[in-house]
KOLTISE-686531 format. One line per 3 residues: number of its first residue (from 1); their letters; for each residue x, y, z of C-alpha. Coordinates in steps of 0.001 Angstrom, whole numbers, padded with zeros to 6 digits, m for minus. Example, Ala and Ser with C-alpha at 12.3 -4.5 7.8 and 13.67 -1.06 7.14 Angstrom:
// residues 2
1	AS	012300/m004500/007800; 013670/m001060/007140
END
This chain:
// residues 109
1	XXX	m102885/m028400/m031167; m099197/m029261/m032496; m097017/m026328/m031386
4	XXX	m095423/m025635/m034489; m099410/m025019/m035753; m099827/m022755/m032822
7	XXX	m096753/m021056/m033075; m097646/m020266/m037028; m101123/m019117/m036370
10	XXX	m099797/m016888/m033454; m097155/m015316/m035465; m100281/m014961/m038541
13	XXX	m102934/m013913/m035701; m100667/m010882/m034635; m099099/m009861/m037332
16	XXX	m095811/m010801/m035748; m092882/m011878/m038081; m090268/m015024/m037133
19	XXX	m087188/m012260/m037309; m089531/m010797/m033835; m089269/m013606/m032471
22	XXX	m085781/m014226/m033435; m085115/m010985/m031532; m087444/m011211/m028288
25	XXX	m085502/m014914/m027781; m082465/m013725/m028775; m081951/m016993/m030904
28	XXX	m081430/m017989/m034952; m083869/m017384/m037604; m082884/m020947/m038696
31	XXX	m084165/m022456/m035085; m087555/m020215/m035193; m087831/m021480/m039088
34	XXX	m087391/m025053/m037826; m089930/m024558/m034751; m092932/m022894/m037470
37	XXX	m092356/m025775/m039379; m092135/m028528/m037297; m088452/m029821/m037514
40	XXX	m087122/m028501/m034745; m087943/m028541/m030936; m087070/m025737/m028445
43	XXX	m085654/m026391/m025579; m087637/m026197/m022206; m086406/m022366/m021570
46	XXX	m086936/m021622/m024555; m090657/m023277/m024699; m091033/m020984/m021259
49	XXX	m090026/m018163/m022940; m092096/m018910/m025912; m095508/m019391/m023846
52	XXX	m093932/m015774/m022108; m094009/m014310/m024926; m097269/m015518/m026824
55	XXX	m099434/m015097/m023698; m099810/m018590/m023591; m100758/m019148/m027178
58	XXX	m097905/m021787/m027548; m098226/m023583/m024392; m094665/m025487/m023408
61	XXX	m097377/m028750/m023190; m097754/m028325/m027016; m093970/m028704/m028030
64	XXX	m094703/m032627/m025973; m094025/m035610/m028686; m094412/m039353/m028050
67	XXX	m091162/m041125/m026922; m090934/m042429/m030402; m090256/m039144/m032035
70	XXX	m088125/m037213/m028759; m085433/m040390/m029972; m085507/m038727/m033337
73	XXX	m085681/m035119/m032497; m083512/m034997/m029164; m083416/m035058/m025590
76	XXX	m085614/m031482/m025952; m088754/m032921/m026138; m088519/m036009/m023117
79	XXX	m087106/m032881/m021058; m090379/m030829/m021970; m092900/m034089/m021060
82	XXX	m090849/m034373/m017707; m091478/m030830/m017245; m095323/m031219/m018054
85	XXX	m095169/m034108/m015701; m093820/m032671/m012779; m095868/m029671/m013229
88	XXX	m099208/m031702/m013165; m097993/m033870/m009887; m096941/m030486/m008404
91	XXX	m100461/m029357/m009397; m101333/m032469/m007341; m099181/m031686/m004166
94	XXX	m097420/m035294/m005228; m093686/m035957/m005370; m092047/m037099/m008457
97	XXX	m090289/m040382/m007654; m086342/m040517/m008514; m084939/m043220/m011163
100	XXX	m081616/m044594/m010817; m079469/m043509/m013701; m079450/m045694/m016690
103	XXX	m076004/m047543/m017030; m074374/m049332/m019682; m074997/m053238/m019448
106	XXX	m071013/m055115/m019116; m069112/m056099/m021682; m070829/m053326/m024310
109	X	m069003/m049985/m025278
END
């Protein structure tokens, strides 16, 4: 299920407003408005906090986009699907394998 469905039918489901949420995260309405409907991405601390607080309703695995649309949206949602992946080779008892860091190719700026 897309997070920003979950999120909606969790805040519906228990009677539970955005401006609670607002306050149990301490964040903006405007960020919570833009997570219900889909324009925004939290964080992963935030996604944490947000499976915390909706007893797993809104799993941080649901806020995961393709590659495609974490270019659009921000680094917040490739952080979130490194997250899910380390959890799951964790889960495993398997090591994630370091990557160089990317670097610009000479005679670019």
């Amino acid at each position: 299920m897309k997070a920003s469905v979950a999120l909606e039918s969790w805040l519906a489901s228990t009677e539970q407003r955005q401006v609670d949420v607002v306050r149990a995260l301490d964040v903006s309405k405007q960020l919570v408005s833009f997570w219900v409907t889909g324009r925004g991405v939290p964080g992963l601390e935030l996604a944490e906090a947000l499976e915390r607080l909706t007893d797993g309703a809104v799993k941080v695995m649901d806020w995961r986009e393709p590659a495609a649309m974490a270019d659009q949206r921000g680094a917040s949602s490739a952080r979130i699907a490194a997250h899910v992946k380390l959890q799951r080779l964790k889960a495993r008892g398997q090591r994630a394998r370091r990557t160089p860091p990317r670097t610009k190719p000479t005679g670019t700026r």
